[in-house]
C-alpha positions as CSV (number, residue, x, y, z in Angstrom):
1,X,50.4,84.3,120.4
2,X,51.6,85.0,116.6
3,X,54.9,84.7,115.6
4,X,56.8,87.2,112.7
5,X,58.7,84.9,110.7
6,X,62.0,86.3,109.5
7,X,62.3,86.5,105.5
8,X,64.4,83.8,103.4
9,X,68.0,83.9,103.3
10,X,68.4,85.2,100.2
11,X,66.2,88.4,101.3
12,X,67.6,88.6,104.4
13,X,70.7,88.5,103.0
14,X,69.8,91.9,100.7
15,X,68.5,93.3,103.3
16,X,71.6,92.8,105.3
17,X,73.6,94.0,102.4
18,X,71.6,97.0,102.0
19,X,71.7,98.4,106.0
20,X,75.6,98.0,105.4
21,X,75.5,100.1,102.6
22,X,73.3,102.4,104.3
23,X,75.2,103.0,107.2
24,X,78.5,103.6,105.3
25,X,77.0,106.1,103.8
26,X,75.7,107.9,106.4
27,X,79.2,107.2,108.2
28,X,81.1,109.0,105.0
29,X,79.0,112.0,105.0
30,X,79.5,112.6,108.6
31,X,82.9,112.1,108.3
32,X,83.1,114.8,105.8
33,X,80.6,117.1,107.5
34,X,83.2,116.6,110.2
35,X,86.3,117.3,108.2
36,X,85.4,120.2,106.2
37,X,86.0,123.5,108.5
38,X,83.7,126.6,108.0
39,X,87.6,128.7,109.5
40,X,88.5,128.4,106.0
41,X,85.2,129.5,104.0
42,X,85.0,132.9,106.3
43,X,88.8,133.4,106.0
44,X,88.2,133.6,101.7
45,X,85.8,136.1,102.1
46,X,87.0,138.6,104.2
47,X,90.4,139.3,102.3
48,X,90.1,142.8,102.0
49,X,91.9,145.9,103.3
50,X,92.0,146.2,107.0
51,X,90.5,142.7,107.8
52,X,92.3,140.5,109.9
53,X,93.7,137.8,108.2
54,X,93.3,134.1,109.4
55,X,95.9,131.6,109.8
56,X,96.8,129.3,107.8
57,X,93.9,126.2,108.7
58,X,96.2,122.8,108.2
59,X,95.1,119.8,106.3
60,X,93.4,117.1,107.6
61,X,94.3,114.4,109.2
62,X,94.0,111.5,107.2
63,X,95.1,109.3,109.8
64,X,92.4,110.7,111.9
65,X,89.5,110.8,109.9
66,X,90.1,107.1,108.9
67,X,90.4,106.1,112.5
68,X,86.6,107.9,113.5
69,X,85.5,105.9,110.2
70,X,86.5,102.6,111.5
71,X,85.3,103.1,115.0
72,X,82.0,104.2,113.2
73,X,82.1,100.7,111.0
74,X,82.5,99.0,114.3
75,X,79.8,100.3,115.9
76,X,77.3,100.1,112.9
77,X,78.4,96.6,112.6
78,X,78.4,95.7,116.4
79,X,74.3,97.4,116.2
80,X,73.7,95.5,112.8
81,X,74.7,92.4,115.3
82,X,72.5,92.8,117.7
83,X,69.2,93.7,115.6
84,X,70.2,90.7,113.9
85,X,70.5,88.3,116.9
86,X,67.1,89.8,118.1
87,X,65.9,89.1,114.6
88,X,66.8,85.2,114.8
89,X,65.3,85.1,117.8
90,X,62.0,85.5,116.5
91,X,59.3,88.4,117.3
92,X,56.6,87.5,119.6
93,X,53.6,89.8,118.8
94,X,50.3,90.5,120.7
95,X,47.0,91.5,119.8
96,X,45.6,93.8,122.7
97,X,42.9,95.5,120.5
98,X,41.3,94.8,116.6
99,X,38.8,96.6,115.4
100,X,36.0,94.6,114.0
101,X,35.4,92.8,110.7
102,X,33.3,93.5,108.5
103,X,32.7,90.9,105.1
104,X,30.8,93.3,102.8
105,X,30.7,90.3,100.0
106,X,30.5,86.9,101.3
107,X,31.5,84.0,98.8
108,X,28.8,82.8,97.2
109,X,28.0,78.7,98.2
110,X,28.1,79.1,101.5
């Protein structure tokens, strides 16, 4: 059996550093995906005579939206964990099929 060897340090390290990045990302757009509320676009535009108005929508809750952040950070960096134990580990890979080969130009000498 083969055996994927993990990439040096200073790659894995980038790498590392990289999924992080990734992931906060992803975590900060959600959040404000999350926070924005579409209430408040439809309340703007339908300010006119004889509409209903909309009450006021209150601000959000900073307090809150850092809190789902962190839990998100946690769990990104909980999963990161465990991809990266697996990773240490070391992948064991096998073969079941290959289709043939073919040398169209053998070296010359032998």
């Amino acid at each position: 059996m083969a055996q994927c060897t993990t990439p040096n340090s200073s790659n894995r390290s980038l790498q590392t550093l990289l999924c992080a990045v990734g992931a906060l990302t992803i975590v900060n757009l959600a959040v404000q995906v999350v926070s924005l509320s579409p209430q408040s676009a439809h309340a703007q535009n339908r300010s006119g005579p004889g509409s209903e108005t909309a009450p006021p929508t209150p601000f959000p809750n900073q307090a809150e939206n850092i809190r789902k952040l962190t839990e998100a950070m946690n769990d990104a960096n909980a999963r990161l964990g465990r991809i990266e134990a697996k990773l240490d580990k070391g992948i064991n890979v096998k073969v079941t099929e290959m289709p043939a080969v073919e040398i169209k130009n053998p070296p010359k000498g032998e």
